[in-house]
N, C-alpha and C positions, 0 to 999 in steps of 0.2 A: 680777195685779191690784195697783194701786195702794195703799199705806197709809194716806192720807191723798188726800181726791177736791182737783181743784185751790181750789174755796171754802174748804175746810179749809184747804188751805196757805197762802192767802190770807189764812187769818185769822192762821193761827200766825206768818208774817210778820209781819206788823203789830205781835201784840203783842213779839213778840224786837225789834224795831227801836224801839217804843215812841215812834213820835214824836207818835201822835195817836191817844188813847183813843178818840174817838167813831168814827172808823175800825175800830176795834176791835169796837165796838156796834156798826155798821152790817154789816159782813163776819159778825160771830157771829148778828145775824137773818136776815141771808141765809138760812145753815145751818141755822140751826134752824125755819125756814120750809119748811126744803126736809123735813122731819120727818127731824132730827139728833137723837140720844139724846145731848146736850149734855154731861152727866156723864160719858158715856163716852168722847166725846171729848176729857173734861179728863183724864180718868184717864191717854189714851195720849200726850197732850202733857205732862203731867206726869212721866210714866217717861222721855220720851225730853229731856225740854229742862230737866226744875229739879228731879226725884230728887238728882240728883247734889249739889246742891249747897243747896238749899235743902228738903230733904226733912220740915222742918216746915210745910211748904203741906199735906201729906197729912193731917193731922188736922182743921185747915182744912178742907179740900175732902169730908173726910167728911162734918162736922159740918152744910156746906152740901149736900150728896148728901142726909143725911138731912132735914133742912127740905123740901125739894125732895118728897120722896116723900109728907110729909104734908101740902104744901101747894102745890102748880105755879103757886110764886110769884118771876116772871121776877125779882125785886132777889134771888136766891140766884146766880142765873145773871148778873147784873149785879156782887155779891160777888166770883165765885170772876174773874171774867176781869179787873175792877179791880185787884187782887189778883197775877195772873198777869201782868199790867200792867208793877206798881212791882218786880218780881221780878226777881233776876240770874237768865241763865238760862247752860245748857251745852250745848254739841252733841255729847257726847261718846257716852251711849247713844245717840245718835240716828244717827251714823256707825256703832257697831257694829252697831246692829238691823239698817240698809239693807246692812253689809256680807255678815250671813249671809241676808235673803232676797235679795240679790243671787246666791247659792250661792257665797260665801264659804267656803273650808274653815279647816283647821287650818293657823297657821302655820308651825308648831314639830310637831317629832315627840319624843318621849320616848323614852330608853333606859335602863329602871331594872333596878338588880340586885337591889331588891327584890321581893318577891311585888306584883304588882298585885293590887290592889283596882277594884270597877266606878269609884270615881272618882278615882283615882290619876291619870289625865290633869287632872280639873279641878283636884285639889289643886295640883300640878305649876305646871299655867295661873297661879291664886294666887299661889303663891309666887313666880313671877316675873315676875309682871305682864305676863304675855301677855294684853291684853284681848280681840285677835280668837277666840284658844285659849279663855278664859275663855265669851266669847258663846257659841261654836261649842258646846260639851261643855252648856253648859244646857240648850240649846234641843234636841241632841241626846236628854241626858236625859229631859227633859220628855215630848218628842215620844214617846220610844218607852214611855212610864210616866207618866202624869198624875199617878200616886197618887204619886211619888214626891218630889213638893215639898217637904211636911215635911222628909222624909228629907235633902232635898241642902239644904236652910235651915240642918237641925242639923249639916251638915259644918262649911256656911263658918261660920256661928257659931263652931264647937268651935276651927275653924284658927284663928281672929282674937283666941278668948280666950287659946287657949295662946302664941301668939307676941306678941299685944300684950298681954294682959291689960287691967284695967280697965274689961269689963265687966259688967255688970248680969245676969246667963241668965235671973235671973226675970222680970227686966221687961220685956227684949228678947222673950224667950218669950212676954210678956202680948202687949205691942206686935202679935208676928207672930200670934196667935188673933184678935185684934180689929182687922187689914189690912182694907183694903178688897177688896171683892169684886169681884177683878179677874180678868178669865177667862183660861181656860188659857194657851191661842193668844199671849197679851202676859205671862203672869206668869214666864217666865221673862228678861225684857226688867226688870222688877221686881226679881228678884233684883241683875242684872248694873247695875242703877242700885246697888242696895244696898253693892255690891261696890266700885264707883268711887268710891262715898262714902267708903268705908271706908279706903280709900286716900286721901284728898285730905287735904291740908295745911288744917289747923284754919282759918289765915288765909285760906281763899277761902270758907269754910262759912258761909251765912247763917244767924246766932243768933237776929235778932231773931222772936217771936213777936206783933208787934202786926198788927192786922189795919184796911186801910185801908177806908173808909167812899165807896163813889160821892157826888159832889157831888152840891147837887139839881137842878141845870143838866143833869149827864150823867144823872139818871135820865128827868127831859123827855126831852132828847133821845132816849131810849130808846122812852118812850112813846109818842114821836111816831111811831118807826119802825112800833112795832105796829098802831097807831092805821091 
């Protein structure tokens, strides 16, 4: 089965190439005509195309999630895709996702003379930036233990404080309580965004936190489509 149906992809096109927002609004009514849980498919184009690099959308996209459930009013859904629009994006989770439900294995094998631990492979993966090794051991994990998300969050954190230092564990720890509610099946696609981030050179990292506003031409034209 497919990750994304071909209208989906259709849209997600659109907005990565960015040449024409109303494009964007006509392909995302399609889907969401077709009865698309809209936010859910922001959540999985999010992890796989701007986690990486712009991973301040995700507060964003809460804030509009929750609008959204107090009030199923389309300018939240006109927000998050404008939005997603003006946005650098990356294909990086998104090649590794398709690489393990392609059945993708590990690319690397370990040979340690230490005692392993259950995640001595993923550290390993980490530490050398094996991203296919990295995906693989997540989703592994995951798959055979839902419950153990917490658990492999507070690895990589612990790896990423002690080797780079400067950061936060209170905050980061608030941040990761108050995630969005993103299901099993994708959260560890989630992590492995988290991970690329972590790794990526300051200078490709989207800082800015301002949020851009639909003109009132593109929300007509929105209206017009529902209409």
């Amino acid at each position: 089965m497919d990750y994304y149906t071909a209208d989906e992809q259709l849209f997600i096109n659109a907005l990565i190439e960015k040449k024409d927002i109303k494009d964007c609004y006509t392909k995302a009514y399609t889907i969401q005509n077709q009865g698309c849980d809209m936010f859910a498919l922001f959540w999985k184009i999010y992890i796989d195309y701007y986690a990486h690099i712009n991973p301040k959308l995700e507060v964003f996209i809460m804030k509009k999630q929750n609008a959204w459930n107090n009030k199923k009013d389309n300018m939240h859904i006109l927000y998050v895709i404008k939005n997603l629009f003006i946005s650098n994006s990356s294909q990086n989770v998104f090649h590794l996702r398709k690489y393990i439900m392609d059945g993708g294995l590990m690319n690397y094998i370990y040979k340690t003379k230490t005692n392993k631990t259950k995640y001595t492979n993923l550290l390993i993966s980490i530490k050398r930036k094996h991203f296919e090794n990295i995906a693989y051991e997540l989703v592994r994990h995951i798959n055979a233990n839902c419950n153990s998300i917490d658990e492999i969050f507070d690895v990589i954190i612990t790896y990423f404080t002690k080797h780079y230092g400067g950061a936060d564990r209170e905050k980061i720890n608030e941040k990761w309580k108050n995630r969005p509610q993103i299901p099993n099946n994708i959260i560890a696609y989630y992590l492995l965004a988290m991970i690329t981030h972590l790794y990526e050179e300051e200078s490709k990292i989207t800082q800015t936190t301002s949020v851009v506003v639909p003109r009132k031409e593109e929300v007509e034209f929105y209206k017009s489509l529902v209409c």
